[in-house]
Every structure is written in structure tokens, then in C-alpha cells.
SEDO-350275 format. One line per 8 residues: number of its first residue (from 1); for each residue x, y, z of N, C-alpha, C. Coordinates in steps of 0.02 Angstrom, whole numbers, plus 50000, padded with zeros to 5 digits. Layout:
! residues N
NUM) X Y Z X Y Z X Y Z ~ ...
//
This chain:
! residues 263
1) 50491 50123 41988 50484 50097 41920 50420 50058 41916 ~ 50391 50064 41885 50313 50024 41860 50335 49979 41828 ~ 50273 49908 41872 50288 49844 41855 50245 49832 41802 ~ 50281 49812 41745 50234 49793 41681 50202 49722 41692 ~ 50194 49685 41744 50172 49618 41761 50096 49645 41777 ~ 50051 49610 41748 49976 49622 41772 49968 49596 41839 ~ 49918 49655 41864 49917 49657 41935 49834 49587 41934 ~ 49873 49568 41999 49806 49493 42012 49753 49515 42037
9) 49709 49489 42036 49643 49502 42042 49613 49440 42079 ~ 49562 49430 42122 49527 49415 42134 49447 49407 42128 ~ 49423 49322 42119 49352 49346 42090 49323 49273 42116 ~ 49239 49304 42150 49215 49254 42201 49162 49228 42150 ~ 49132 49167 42156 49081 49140 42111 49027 49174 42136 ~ 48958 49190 42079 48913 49223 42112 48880 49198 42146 ~ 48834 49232 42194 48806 49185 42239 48730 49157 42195 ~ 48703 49092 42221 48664 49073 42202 48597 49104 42221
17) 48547 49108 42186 48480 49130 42211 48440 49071 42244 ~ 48430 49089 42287 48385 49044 42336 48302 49077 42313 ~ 48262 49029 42298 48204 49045 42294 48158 49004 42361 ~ 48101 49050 42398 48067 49014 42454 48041 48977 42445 ~ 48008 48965 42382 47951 48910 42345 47979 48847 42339 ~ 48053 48860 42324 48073 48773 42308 48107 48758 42374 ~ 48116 48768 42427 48155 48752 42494 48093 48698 42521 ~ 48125 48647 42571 48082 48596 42555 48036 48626 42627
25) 47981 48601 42660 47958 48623 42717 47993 48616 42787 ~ 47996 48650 42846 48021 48619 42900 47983 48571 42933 ~ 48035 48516 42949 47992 48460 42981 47980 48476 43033 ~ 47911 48427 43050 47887 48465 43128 47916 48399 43183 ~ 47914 48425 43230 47948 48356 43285 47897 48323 43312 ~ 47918 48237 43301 47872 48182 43303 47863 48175 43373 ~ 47807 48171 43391 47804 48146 43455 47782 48081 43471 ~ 47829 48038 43520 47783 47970 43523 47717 47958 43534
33) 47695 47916 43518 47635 47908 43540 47634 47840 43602 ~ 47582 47875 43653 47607 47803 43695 47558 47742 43688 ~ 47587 47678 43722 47525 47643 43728 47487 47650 43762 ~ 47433 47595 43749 47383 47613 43792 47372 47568 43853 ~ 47381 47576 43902 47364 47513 43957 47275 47523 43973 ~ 47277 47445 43989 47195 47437 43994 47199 47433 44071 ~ 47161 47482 44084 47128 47494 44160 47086 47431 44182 ~ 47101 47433 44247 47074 47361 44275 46997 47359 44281
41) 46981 47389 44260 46882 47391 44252 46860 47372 44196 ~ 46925 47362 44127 46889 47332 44064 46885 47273 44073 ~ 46836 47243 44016 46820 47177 44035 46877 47122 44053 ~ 46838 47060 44069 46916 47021 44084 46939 47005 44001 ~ 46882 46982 43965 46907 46950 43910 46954 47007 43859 ~ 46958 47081 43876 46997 47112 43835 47057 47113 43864 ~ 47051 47110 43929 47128 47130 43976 47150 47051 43972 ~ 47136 47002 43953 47176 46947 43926 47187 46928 43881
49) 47163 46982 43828 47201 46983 43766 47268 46998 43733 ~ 47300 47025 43793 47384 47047 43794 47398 46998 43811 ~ 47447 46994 43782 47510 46916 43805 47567 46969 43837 ~ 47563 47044 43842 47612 47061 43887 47600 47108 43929 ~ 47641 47110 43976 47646 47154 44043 47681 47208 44070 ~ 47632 47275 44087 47643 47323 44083 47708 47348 44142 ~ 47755 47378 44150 47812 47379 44210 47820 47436 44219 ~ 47810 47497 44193 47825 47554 44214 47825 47602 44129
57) 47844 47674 44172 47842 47728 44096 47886 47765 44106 ~ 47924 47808 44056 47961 47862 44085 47941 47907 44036 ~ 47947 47975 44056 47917 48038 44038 47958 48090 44035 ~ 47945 48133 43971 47989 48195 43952 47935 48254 43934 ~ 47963 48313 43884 47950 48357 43882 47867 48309 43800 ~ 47820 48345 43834 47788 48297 43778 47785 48232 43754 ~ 47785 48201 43788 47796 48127 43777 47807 48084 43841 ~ 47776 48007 43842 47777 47955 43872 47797 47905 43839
65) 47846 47846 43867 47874 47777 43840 47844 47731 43886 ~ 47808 47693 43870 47790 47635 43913 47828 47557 43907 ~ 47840 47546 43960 47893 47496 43953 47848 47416 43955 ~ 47843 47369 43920 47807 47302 43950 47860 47261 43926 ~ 47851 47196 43962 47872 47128 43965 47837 47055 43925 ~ 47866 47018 43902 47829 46964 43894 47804 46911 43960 ~ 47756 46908 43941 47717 46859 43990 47753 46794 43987 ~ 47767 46761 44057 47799 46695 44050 47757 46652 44048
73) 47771 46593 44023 47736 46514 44027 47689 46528 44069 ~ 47711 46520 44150 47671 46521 44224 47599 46581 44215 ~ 47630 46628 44171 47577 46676 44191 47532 46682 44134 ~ 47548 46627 44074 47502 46613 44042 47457 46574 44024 ~ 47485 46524 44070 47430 46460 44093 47397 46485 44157 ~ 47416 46541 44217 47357 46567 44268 47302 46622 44192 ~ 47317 46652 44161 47281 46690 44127 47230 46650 44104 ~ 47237 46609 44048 47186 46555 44006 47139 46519 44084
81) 47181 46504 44121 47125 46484 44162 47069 46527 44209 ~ 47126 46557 44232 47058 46642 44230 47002 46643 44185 ~ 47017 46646 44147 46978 46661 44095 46918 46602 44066 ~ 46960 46538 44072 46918 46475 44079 46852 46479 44124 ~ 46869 46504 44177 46836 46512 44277 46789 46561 44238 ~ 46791 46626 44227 46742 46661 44181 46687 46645 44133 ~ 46713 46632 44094 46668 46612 44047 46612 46553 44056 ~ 46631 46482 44100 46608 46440 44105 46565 46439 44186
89) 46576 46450 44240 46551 46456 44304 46538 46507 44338 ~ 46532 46554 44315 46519 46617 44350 46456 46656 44346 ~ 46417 46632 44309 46340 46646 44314 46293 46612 44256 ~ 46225 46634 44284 46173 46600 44252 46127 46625 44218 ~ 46103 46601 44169 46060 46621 44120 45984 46576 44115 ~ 45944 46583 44121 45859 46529 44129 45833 46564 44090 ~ 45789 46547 44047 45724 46566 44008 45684 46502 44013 ~ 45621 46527 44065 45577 46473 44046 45508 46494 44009
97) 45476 46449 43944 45425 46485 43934 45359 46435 43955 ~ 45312 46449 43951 45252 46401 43996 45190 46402 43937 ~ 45191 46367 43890 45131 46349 43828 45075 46313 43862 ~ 45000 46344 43851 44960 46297 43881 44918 46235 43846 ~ 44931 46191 43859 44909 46120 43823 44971 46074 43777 ~ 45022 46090 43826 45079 46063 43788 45084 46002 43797 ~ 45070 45981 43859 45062 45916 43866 44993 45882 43882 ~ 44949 45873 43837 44884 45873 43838 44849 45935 43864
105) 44785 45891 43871 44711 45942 43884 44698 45931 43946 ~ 44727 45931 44025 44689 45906 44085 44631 45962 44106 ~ 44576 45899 44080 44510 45951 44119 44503 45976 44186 ~ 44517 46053 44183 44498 46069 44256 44561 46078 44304 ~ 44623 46073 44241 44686 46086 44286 44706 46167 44273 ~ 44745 46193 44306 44753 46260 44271 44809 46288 44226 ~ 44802 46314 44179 44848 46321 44124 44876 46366 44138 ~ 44941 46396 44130 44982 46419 44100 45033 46460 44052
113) 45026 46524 44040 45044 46537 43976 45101 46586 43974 ~ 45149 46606 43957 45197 46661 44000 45253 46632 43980 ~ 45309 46691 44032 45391 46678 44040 45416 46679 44106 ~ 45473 46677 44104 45515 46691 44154 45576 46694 44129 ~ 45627 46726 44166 45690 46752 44152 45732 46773 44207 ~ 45792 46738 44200 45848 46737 44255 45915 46746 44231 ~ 45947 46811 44262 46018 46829 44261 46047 46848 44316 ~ 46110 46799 44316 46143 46835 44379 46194 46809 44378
121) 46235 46781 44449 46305 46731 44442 46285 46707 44509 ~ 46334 46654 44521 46347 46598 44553 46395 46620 44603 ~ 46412 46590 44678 46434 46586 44686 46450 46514 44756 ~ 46531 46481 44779 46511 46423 44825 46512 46428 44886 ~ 46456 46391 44925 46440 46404 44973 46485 46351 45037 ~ 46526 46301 44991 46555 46251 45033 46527 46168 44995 ~ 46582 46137 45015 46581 46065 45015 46545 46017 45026 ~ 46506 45988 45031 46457 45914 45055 46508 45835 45023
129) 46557 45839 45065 46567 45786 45039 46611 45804 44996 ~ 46615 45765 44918 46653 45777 44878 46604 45823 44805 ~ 46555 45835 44826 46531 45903 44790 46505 45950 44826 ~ 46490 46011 44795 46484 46066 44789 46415 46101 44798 ~ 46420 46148 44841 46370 46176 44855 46361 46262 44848 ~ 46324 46268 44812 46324 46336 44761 46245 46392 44797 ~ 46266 46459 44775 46241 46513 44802 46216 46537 44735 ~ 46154 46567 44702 46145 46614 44660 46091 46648 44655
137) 46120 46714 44650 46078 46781 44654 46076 46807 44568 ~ 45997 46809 44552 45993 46840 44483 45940 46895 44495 ~ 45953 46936 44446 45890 46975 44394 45829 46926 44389 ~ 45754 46948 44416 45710 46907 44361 45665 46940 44355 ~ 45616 46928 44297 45577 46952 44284 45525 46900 44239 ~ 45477 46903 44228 45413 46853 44222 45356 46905 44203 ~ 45300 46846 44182 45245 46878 44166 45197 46818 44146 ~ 45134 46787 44182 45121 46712 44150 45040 46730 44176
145) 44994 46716 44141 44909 46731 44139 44906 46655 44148 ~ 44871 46623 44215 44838 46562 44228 44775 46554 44222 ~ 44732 46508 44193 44672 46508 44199 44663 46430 44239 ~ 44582 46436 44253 44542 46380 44288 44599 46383 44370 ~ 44617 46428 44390 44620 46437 44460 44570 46444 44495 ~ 44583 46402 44572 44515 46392 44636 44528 46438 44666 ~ 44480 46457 44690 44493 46518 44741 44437 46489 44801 ~ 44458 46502 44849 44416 46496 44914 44341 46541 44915
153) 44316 46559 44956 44235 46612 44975 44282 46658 44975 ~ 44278 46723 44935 44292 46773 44963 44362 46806 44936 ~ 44381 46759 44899 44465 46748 44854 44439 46778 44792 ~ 44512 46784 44771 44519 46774 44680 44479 46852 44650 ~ 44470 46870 44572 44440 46925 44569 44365 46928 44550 ~ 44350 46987 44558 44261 46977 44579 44235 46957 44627 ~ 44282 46935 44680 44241 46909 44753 44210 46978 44787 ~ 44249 47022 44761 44218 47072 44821 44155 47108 44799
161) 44116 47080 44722 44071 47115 44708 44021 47060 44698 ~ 44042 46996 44678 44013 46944 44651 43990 46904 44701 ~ 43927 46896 44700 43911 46829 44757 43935 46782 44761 ~ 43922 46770 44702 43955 46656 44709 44026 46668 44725 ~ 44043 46744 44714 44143 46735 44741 44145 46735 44800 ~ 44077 46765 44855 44090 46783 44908 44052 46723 44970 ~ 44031 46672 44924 43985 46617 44968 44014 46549 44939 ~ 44048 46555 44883 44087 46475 44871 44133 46476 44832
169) 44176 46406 44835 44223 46419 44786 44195 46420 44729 ~ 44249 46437 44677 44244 46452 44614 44309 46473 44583 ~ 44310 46438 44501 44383 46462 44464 44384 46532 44442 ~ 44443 46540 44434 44466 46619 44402 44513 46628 44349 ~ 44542 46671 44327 44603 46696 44299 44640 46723 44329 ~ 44725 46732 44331 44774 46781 44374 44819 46757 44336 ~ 44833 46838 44324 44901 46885 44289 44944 46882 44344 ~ 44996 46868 44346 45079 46882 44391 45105 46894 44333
177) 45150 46937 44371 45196 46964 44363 45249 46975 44400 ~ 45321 46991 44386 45372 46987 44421 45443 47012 44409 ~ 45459 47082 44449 45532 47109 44420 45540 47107 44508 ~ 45624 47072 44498 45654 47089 44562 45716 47050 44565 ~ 45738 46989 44625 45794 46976 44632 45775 46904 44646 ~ 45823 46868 44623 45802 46780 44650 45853 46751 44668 ~ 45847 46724 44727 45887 46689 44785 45879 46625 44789 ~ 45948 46586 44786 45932 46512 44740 45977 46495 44794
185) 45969 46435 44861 46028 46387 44862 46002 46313 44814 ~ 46067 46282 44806 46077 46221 44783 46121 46169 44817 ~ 46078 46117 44841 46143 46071 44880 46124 46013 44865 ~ 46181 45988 44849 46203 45903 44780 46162 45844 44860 ~ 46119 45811 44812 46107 45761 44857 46136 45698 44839 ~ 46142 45683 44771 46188 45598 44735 46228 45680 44683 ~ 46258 45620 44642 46292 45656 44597 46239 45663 44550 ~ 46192 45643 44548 46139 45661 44481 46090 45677 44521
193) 46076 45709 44581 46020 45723 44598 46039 45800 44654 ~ 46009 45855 44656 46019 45905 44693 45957 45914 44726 ~ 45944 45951 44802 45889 45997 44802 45919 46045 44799 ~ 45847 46101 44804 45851 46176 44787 45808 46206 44827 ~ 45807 46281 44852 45761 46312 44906 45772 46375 44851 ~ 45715 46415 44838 45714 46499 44808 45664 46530 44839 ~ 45671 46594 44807 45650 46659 44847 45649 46694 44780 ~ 45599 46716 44746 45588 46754 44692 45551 46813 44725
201) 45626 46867 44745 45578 46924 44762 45553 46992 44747 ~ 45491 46996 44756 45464 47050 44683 45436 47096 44719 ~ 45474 47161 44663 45464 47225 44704 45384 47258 44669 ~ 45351 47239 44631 45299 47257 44641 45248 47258 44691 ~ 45262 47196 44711 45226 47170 44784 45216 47254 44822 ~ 45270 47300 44854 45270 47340 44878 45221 47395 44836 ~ 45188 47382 44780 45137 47432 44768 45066 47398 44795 ~ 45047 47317 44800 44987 47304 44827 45003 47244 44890
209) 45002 47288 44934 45024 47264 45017 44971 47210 45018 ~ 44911 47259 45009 44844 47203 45022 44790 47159 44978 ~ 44832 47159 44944 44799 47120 44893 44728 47141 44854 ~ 44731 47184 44842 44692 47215 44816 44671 47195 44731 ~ 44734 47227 44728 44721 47186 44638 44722 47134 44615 ~ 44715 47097 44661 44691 47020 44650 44628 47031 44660 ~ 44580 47044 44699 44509 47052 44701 44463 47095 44644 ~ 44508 47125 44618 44488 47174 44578 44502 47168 44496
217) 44545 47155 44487 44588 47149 44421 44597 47072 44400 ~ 44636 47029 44457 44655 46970 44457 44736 46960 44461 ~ 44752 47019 44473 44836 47016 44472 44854 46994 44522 ~ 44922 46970 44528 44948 46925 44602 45018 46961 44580 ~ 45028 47006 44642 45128 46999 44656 45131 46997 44711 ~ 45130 46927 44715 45166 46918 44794 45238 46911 44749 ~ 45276 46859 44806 45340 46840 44807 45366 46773 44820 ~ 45360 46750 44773 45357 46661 44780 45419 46622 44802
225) 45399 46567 44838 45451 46533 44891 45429 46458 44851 ~ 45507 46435 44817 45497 46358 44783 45543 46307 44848 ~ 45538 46237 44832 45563 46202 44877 45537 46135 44823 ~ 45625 46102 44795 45612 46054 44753 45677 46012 44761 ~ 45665 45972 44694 45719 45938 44677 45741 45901 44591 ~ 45788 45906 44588 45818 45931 44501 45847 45863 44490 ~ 45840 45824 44453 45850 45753 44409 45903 45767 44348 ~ 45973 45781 44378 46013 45793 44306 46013 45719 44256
233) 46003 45717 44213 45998 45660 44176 46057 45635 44144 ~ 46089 45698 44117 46136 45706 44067 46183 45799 44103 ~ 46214 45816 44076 46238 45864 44092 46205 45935 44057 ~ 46149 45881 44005 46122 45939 43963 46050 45957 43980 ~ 46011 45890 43997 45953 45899 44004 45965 45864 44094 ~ 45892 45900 44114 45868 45891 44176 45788 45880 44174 ~ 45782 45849 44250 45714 45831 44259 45688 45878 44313 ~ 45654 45912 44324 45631 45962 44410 45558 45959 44434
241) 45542 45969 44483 45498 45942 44528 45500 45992 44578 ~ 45450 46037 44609 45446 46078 44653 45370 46088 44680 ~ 45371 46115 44752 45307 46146 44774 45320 46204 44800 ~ 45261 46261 44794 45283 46325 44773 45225 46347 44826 ~ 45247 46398 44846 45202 46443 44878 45207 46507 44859 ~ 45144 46550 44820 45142 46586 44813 45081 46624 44813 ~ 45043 46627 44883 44997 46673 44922 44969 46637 44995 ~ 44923 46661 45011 44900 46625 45049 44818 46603 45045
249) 44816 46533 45030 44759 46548 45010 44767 46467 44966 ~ 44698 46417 44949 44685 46396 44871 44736 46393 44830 ~ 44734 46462 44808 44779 46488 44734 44837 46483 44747 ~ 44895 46496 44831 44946 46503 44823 44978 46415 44816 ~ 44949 46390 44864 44992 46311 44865 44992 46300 44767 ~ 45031 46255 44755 45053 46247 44693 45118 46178 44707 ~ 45104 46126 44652 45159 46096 44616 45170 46075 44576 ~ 45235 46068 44545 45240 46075 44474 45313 46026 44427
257) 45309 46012 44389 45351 45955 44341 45366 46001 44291 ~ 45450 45991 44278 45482 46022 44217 45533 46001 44203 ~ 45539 46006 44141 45602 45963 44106 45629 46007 44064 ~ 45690 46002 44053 45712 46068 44010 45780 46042 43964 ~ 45821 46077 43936 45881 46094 43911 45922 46127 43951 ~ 45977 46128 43942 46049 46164 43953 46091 46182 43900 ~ 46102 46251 43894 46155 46263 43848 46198 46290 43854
//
């Protein structure tokens, strides 16, 4: 017998259209980025610019985590003082310049005119007592034109062509010059008074062994040997006093008065 009841049906919602244009992009996977640790060859003053400390890393597929610590109290009062020790005692800086007639007109003395320049650092050589006795090796370099220098018979330039150079004394001019290395002790004699022994030694020298261009030109590179003593006054200014050898001869004996600044 046929069922007069309507037969059921089934009916699914349509499906939606997906369009590619509006789907949002796929994200791409972030990778950390790591820090950066400062290698022990950068300067000091950047590698004590962290207040923290590096302990280890761990590592995956693409990627590094670096792990650091905070710096304690202890290791931030050794840091600042590190860094104190740096900045303040660890080397030296000189510019001297040499004006001629700065302090009067002495007739017949010899002038002066030039630089000098010193870089390097410090270091101590030991105790005297209850101060300090210091080592320093710099960079120098110079350049100073003297006039009204004596020269002996036979000295100075033009002797080797000029009579009166080669039968009496007589003044000259000489150019020095000077690139090389300078070797400084210092040892405290009072608390306001030091001597000093140097060695300004210049590698030009090794182009005129024999002095040649002093006879000829008027140039001098030897390698000059001072032996003085330094009048601190103040911590800023000083008083110095030295005798210098630099040839052999008239021209090389030399001594000399200087007063300067500190900064």
C-alpha cells in the first residue's frame, strides 16, 4: 500500500565560495634574533657599558638564545674602577711647541722654532719609598729649525766647501727632525720634585749614519739623550730643567728651561 506521508528529504547548506584574493597571507616564522656579545678586543669603554653578564647560549634549528645575568654590586664597583685605571693613568699625551723670542731677544743665543709630540702609555717600575716610579714608552715625532748655532772647524753646514767652516768656528742653522720611539724613566725625588733620563729614538738617523746632511743641507737626526729634573708646582703646571745631548760636537751639548701646563 503507498504511503500518502511525504517522503523526507535531506538538504545541505551551500558551500561557501572561497576567493584567493581575500584569504589573509601565510605568516612566515619569526626567528629570534640574538644578542650581541662584545668580543674582548672592543674597547674597554664599550665593553663597560653593559651592566650585564654574558653565561652561556642555547641553540636550535635557526636560532640562538643568549642567556645574561645582572652584574652584582662587587662587580660593579671592580668595573667603574677599571675603567677609572684607564682613562686616567695609562698613558701620555705632550705637545711641545718652541716660538722664537718668546722670552726676549738673547743676543747670540740660539733660537728655536718647531714641535714635538708624544704618545704612548705608562707603565710602574716599583716603589721608592712611599712613591712611585714610572716607565714610558711613546710615539714621537718633531720637527724644530735652530738658528745662531756654533759649530766647531770643520762642523755644521758648508764646512765641507766653505773655508771659514773649515778653519774656525762659526754659527749656522739646523733642521731636526724626528719620527721614532721615546724612552722615558721617571723617579720621584721629594713629592714635588722628580728626575727623569730619555732616549728619543729616531729612525731617520739610519738613513744618515755619517752625518752627512748636516754638512751639506744642515739637517741633524741623531737621537737625543735628555737627563733632568721636573719642579711640579701644582698638579697642573710644572717647572723642567734638562741637559741634552744631541751629537757630538759644539752643537750637540745643549741645556734647557721649560715650563708648561697639564691637562
Amino acid at each position: 500500500m503507498r504511503s500518502l506521508l511525504p517522503r523526507p528529504t535531506t538538504s545541505l547548506p551551500p558551500r561557501p565560495t572561497i576567493r584567493p584574493h581575500l584569504l589573509p597571507p601565510p605568516r612566515q616564522p619569526q626567528l629570534l634574533k640574538p644578542h650581541r656579545r662584545h668580543p674582548p678586543h672592543l674597547p674597554l669603554l664599550r665593553r663597560n657599558a653593559d651592566d650585564r653578564k654574558y653565561v652561556g647560549s642555547s641553540y636550535g634549528y635557526n636560532y640562538r638564545v643568549d642567556y645574561y645575568r645582572s652584574l652584582s654590586p662587587e662587580e660593579r664597583a671592580a668595573q667603574q674602577a677599571q675603567l677609572k685605571e684607564a682613562l686616567e693613568g695609562n698613558y701620555i699625551m705632550e705637545l711641545m711647541v718652541y716660538a722664537p723670542n718668546l722670552a726676549g731677544d738673547p743676543k747670540g743665543m740660539p733660537q728655536a722654532r718647531g714641535f714635538k709630540y708624544y704618545l704612548g702609555g705608562t707603565s710602574e717600575l716599583g716603589m721608592l719609598g712611599d712613591l712611585s716610579s714610572v716607565w714610558q714608552i711613546a710615539f714621537v715625532m718633531s720637527h724644530m729649525a735652530v738658528d745662531n748655532v756654533r759649530f766647531k772647524a770643520g762642523e755644521g753646514p758648508g764646512s765641507d766647501v766653505d773655508a771659514l767652516g773649515a778653519t774656525g768656528k762659526h754659527l749656522g742653522s739646523v733642521y731636526y727632525s724626528n719620527i721614532g720611539l721615546m724612552l722615558r724613566a721617571v723617579v720621584p725625588l721629594t713629592r714635588y720634585m722628580e728626575g727623569f733620563g730619555q732616549w728619543d729614538a729616531n729612525v731617520l738617523s739610519l738613513f744618515d749614519t755619517s752625518g752627512k746632511k748636516l754638512k751639506s743641507d744642515g739637517y741633524l737626526w741623531t737621537s737625543s739623550l735628555r737627563v733632568g729634573v721636573t719642579l711640579n708646582a701644582t698638579d697642573r703646571l710644572y717647572v723642567k730643567g734638562y741637559g741634552s745631548l744631541n751629537g757630538f760636537g759644539d752643537y750637540g751639548l745643549g741645556a734647557q728651561a721649560e715650563a708648561g701646563l697639564r691637562f
